[in-house]
N, C-alpha and C positions, 0 to 999 in steps of 0.2 A: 536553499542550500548553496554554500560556497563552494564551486568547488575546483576553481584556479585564482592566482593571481593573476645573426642572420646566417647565414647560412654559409656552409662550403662549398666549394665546387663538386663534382664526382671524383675530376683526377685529385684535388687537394686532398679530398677524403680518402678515397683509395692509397696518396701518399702517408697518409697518416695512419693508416690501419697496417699497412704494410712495416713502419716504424715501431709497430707493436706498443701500444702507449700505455703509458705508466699502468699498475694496477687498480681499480678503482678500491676505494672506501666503501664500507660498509658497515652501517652501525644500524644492529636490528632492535624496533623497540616492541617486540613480541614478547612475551611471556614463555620463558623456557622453563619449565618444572622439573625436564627430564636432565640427565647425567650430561655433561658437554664431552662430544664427541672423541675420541681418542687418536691421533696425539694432539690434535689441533684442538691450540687454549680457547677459552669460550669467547667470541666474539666481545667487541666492546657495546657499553651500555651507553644512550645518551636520553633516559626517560623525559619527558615531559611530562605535566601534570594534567594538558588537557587532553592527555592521549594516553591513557594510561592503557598500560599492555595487558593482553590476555590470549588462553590458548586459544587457537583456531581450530580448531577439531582434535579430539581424542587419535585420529591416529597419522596425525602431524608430529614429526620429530623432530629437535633442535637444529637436527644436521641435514634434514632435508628442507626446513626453511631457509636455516642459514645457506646451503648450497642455492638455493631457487634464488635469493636476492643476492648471491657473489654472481652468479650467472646475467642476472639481468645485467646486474653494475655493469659485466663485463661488455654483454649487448651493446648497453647505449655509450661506455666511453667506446667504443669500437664504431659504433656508426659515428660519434662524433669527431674523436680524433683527438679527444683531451679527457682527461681524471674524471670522474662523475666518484663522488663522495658521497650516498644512500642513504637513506632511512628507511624505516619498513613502517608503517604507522597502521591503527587501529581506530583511525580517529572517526567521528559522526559526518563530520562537516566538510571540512579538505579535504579532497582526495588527490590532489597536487599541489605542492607548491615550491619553488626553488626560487637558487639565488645563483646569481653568474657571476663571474669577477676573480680575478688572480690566475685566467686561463682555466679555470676548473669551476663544474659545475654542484651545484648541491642540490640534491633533489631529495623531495618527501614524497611517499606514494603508498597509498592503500595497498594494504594486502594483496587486495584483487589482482594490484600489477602482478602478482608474482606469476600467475596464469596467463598472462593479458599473451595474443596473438602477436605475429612479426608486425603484421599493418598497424596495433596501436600502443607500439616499442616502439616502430619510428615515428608514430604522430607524439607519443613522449617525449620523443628525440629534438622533433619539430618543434614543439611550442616551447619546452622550456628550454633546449640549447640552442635552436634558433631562433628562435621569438618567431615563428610563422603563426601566428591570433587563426588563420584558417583550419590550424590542427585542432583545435579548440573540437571545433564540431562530432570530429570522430571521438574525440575522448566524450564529453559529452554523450553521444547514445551508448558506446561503448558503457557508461557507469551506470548511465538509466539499465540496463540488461543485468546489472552486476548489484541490485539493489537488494536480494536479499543475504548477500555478506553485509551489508553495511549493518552496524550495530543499531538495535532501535532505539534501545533502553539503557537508562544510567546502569551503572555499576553501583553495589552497596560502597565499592571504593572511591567512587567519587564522591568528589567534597559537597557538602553540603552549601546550598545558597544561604547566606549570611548578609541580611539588609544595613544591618544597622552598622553604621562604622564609628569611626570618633568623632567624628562632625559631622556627619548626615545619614539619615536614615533616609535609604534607597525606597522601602514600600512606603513611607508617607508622601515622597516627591511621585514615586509611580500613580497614588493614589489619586493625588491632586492633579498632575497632569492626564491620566485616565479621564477622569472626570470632567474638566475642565475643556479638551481638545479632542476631544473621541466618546464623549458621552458615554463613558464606561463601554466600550466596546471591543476593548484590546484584551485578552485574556493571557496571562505568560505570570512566570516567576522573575523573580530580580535579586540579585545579591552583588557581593564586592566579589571580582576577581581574587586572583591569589597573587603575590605580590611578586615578580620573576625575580630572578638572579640580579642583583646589581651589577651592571656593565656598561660601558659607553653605547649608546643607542643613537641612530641618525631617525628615527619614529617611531611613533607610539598608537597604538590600537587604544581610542580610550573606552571604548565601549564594544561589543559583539552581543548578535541574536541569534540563537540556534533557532531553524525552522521545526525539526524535529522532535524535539523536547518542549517548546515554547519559552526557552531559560533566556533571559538578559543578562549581560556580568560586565560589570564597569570595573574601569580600572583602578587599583587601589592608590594611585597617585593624586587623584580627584578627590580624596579624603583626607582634608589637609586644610585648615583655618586659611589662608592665604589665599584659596578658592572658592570664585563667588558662588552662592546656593542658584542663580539663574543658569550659570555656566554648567554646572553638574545636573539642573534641570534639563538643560537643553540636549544634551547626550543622553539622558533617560528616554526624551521625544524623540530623538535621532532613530535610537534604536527602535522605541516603540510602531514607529512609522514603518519597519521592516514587514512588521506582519501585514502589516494593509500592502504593501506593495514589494514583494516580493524581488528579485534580479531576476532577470531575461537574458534569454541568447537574442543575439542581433549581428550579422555578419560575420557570422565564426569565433565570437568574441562574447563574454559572461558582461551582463551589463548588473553592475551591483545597485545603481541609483539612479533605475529609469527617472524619464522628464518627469512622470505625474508625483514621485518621491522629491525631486529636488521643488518642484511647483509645491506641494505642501508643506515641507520643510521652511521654505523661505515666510510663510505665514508666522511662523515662530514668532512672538510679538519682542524678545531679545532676539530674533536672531544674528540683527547686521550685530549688536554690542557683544554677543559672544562668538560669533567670528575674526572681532577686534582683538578681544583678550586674549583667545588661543595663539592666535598669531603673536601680539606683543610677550605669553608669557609660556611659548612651546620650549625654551630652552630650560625653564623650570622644572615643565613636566618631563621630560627627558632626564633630568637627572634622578629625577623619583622621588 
């Protein structure tokens, strides 16, 4: 399971909390069925599809979730001292992950945050607005203790896995590389991603493997006559490799491709020619 991607002084921070800093963002992607709170208009929506919302318990309220994740925002741009923009997510896999940049932070956070204790609000604080990789460890046992919120099971709304695309069928390259590099020993489903929003992109996720579900989803960019069937092979193996070798903590820090994952990997009999092509043709796949 994935589940992450410096600092101020005390007087700097204390100056900055005393400035009273901007009010943070807040966009919940929970599942409100109920009536939106009166007079205050319903929060903003920003869904994603691999994180499709739902209710957290029957006697959860729009205005009590939404209050718990204004609350937090307020927490961490307050320990920070700049905008924290929020998500609320429901997601299997991530249970953090942000982006820094423009003085303001973005952060995504399981539900669970909305609970979560002062000591790991500010190891939140820590690792994604200060980049300290040592907070890592507290958030870590912190979600291991917080494992039965985490959802187990698909939704009937989630999309179905869908192999075949216009020029490649995903379970015939699974099949053949199963067989071929793992002696039939890798058990999971595989299908095309869903295609995102068209947008200017600086990278691209071409492939992800849920540990939880055992699902593989390549990306739908990869489905496209101009790409070679070794290269879209070689990300089917990429991922398959996840199961045999899992990510490790190591020094406060999520290690996604232990040594023995990049030591096997590199067996890949394309793999130096499809590290060539990626490289010569990522500003294609960026554009989608």
């Amino acid at each position: 399971m994935s589940l992450f991607p410096r600092g101020l002084s005390a007087a700097s921070r204390a100056t900055a909390e005393a400035a009273e800093p901007r009010a943070p963002d807040v966009v919940s992607e929970l599942e409100a069925q109920l009536a939106p709170p009166a007079p205050r208009p319903p929060p903003p929506r920003n869904r994603v599809p691999e994180e499709a919302p739902r209710m957290l318990n029957v006697s959860s309220t729009r205005e009590d979730m939404w209050n718990r994740a204004e609350s937090l925002a307020w927490r961490l741009s307050a320990e920070l001292g700049m905008p924290v923009k929020l998500a609320v997510t429901d997601n299997r896999s991530t249970m953090v992950s942000f982006r820094r940049g423009g003085n303001a932070l973005q952060l995504r956070l399981h539900h669970m945050f909305l609970d979560a204790p002062e000591t790991v609000v500010r190891a939140v604080a820590d690792y994604a607005g200060r980049g300290h990789r040592t907070a890592g460890v507290l958030l870590d046992e912190y979600i291991r203790g917080q494992q039965p919120r985490i959802r187990q099971v698909r939704r009937e709304s989630d999309a179905d896995l869908n192999p075949l695309g216009r020029c490649f069928d995903l379970q015939a390259l699974y099949n053949g590389v199963n067989a071929t590099f793992f002696d039939n020993g890798i058990q999971a489903r595989i299908g095309w991603g869903r295609m995102p929003p068209r947008r200017r992109r600086k990278s691209i996720r071409l492939g992800v493997y849920d540990h939880q579900t055992r699902e593989i989803r390549i990306h739908p960019a990869l489905d496209r006559p101009e790409v070679p069937a070794f290269f879209v092979e070689f990300i089917v193996y990429h991922e398959m490799l996840h199961q045999l070798f899992p990510s490790t903590g190591r020094g406060g820090r999520r290690v996604h491709h232990p040594r023995a994952f990049r030591e096997r990997e590199r067996t890949y009999p394309h793999y130096a020619a499809a590290l060539r092509w990626e490289r010569e043709n990522l500003g294609v796949l960026l554009r989608g």
